[in-house]
C-alpha positions as CSV (number, residue, x, y, z in Angstrom):
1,X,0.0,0.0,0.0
2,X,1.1,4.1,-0.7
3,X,2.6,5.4,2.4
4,X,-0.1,6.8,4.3
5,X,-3.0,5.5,2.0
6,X,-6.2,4.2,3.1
7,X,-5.3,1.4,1.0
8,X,-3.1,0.1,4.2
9,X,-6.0,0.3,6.7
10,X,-7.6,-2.5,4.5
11,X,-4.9,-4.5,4.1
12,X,-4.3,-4.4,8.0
13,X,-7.6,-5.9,7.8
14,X,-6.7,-8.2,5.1
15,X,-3.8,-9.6,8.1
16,X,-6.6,-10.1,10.6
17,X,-8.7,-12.2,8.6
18,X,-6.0,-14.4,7.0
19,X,-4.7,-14.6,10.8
20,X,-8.2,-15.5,12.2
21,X,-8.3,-18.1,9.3
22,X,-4.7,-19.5,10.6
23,X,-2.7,-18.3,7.5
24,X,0.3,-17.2,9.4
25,X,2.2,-16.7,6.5
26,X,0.2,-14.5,4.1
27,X,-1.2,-12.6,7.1
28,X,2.6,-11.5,8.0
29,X,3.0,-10.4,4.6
30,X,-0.1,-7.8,5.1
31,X,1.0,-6.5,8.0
32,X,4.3,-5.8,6.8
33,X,2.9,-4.3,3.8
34,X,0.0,-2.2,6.0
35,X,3.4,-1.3,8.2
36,X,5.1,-0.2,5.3
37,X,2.4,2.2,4.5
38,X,1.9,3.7,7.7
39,X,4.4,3.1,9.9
40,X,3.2,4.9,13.4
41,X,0.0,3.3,13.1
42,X,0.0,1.2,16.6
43,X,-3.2,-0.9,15.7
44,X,-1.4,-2.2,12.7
45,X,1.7,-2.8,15.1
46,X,-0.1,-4.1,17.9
47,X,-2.1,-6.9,15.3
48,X,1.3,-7.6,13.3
49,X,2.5,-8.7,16.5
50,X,-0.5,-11.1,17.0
51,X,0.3,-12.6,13.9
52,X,3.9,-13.1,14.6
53,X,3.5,-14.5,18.1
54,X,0.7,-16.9,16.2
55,X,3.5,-18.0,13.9
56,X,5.8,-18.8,16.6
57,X,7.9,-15.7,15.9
58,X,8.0,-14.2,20.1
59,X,10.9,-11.8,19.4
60,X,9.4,-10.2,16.8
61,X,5.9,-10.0,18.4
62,X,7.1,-8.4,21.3
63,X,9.2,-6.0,19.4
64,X,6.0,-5.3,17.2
65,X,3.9,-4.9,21.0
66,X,6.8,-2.1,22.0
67,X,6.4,-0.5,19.1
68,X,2.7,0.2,19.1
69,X,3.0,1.1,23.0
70,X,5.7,3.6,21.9
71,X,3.4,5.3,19.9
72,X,0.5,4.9,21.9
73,X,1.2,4.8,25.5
74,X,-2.4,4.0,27.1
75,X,-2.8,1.4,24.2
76,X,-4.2,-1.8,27.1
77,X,-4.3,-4.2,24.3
78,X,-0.5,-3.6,24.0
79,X,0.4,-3.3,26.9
80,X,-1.5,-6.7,27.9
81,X,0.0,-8.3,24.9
82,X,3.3,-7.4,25.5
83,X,2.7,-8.5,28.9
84,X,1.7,-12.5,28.2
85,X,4.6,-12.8,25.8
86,X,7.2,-11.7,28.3
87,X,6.2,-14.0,31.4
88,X,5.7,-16.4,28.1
89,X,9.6,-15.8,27.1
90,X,10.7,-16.2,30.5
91,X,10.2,-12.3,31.4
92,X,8.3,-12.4,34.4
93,X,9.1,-9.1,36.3
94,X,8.7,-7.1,33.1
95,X,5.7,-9.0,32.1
96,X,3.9,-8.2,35.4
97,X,4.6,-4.8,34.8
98,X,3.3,-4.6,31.6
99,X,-0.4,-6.5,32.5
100,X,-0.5,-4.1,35.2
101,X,-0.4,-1.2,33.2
102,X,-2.3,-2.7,31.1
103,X,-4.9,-3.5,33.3
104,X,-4.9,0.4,34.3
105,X,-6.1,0.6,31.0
106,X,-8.6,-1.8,31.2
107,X,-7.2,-4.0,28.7
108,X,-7.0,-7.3,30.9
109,X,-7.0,-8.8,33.9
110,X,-3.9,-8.7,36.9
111,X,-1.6,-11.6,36.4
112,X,-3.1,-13.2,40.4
113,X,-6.9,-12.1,39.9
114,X,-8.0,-15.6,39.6
């Protein structure tokens, strides 16, 4: 897609329906090509690292989850996201830090609220 077309919000959408199909592959290859377009959009982050954690990819996930927190501080999904794949990788301190922010935001629950 153009840099900052519309054209990348659909194809960010394009990712989330190949993802939700389980197309890993093909759904990467939209979000990098949504990303491409408009690179400080955080939703398009924040669901290129769903994709990539889906395809087994954690660094690159996380990096993605970062990113879209960088340029949208209060963004709970993110920050939540971010969170699980930490304590996931091993990360625990910095993972519980990240669901708690995250659930300042709403976004999910504290990692002991069971």
């Amino acid at each position: 897609c153009l840099v900052g077309s519309e054209m990348c919000k659909e194809t960010d959408y394009l990712g989330i329906a190949l993802a939700e199909k389980g197309d890993s592959e093909n759904a990467i290859q939209a979000f990098e090509n949504a990303q491409a377009g408009r690179p400080a959009d955080p939703e398009i982050r924040y669901n290129f690292g769903i994709a990539l954690w889906h395809a087994g990819k954690a660094s690159a996930a996380i990096n993605e989850f970062r990113q879209a927190i960088h340029l949208k501080p209060d963004y709970g999904l993110a920050h939540c996201a971010l969170g699980k794949a930490l304590i996931r990788e091993g990360q625990t301190l910095e993972g519980e830090d990240e669901l708690r922010r995250a659930t300042q935001f709403g976004a999910c629950e504290t990692p002991n609220a069971h």
